[in-house]
C-alpha positions in Angstrom: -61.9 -34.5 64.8 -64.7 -37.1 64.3 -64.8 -40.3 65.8 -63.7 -43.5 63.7 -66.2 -46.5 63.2 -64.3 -48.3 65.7 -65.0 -45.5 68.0 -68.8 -45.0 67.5 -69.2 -48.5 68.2 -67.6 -48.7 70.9 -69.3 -45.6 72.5 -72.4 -46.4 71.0 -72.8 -50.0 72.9 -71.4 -48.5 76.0 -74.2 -46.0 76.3 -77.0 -48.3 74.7 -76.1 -51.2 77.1 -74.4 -50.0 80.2 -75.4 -45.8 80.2 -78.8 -46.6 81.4 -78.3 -49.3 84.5 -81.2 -51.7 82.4 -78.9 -54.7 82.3 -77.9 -54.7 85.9 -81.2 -54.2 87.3 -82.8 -56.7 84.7 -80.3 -59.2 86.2 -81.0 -58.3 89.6 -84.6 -58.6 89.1 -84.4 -61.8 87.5 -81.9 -63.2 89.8 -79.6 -63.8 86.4 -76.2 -62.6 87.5 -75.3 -64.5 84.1 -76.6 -61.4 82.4 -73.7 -59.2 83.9 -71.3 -62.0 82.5 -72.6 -62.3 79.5 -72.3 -58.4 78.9 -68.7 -58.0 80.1 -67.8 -60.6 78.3 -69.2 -59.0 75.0 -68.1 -55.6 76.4 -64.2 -57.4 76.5 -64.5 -58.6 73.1 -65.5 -55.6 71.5 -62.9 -53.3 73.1 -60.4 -56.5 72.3 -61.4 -55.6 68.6 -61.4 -51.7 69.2 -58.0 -52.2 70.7 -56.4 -54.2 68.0 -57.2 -52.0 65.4 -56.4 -48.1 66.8 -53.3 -47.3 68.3 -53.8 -45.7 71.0 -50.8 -43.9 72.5 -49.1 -41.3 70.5 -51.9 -40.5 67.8 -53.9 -36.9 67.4 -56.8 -38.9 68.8 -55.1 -40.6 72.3 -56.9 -38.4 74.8 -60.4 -39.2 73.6 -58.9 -43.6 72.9 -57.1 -43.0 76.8 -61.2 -42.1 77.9 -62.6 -45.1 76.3 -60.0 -47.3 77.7 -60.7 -45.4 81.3 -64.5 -46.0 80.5 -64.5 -49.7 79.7 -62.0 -50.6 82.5 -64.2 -49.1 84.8 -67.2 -50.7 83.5 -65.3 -54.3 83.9 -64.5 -53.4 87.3 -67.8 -52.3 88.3 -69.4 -55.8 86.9 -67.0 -57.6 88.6 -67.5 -56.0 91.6 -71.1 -56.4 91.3 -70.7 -60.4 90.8 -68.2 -60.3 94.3 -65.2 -60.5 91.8 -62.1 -59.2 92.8 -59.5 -57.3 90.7 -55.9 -56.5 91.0 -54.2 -53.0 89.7 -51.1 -54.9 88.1 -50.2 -58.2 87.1 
């Protein structure tokens, strides 16, 4: 089972911008807390895409698409948290 193009590009800018910690220390650094915005927000538009075009539930692929969707959450939360954001479990 390979991954789809969806999925290499979602992995792919989760490692290249978030695996390595550059972005958050860059912004701390800088005192640009803009930069953690600016990459969740990109981060929430590409899953958006990702999302819209793989099902994720019920397909041979949904325990590698339920990681991705564990990963990115987690990555949202942890920038928020990071900018003194709070989040809720449930709407």
């Amino acid at each position: 089972m390979g991954l789809n193009q969806d999925e290499k590009m979602l992995a792919r800018w989760l490692v290249l911008r978030i695996g390595e910690g550059e972005m958050v220390e860059s912004a701390a650094k800088n005192f640009a807390p803009h930069l953690i915005c600016q990459t969740l927000f990109e981060l929430s538009q590409r899953f958006n895409g990702f999302y819209d075009r793989n099902r994720v539930i019920g397909v041979e692929e949904e325990k590698l698409r339920l990681l991705m969707v564990a990963v990115t959450g987690l990555v949202i939360k942890s920038g928020l948290k990071i900018l003194g954001i709070e989040t809720v479990e449930k709407m």
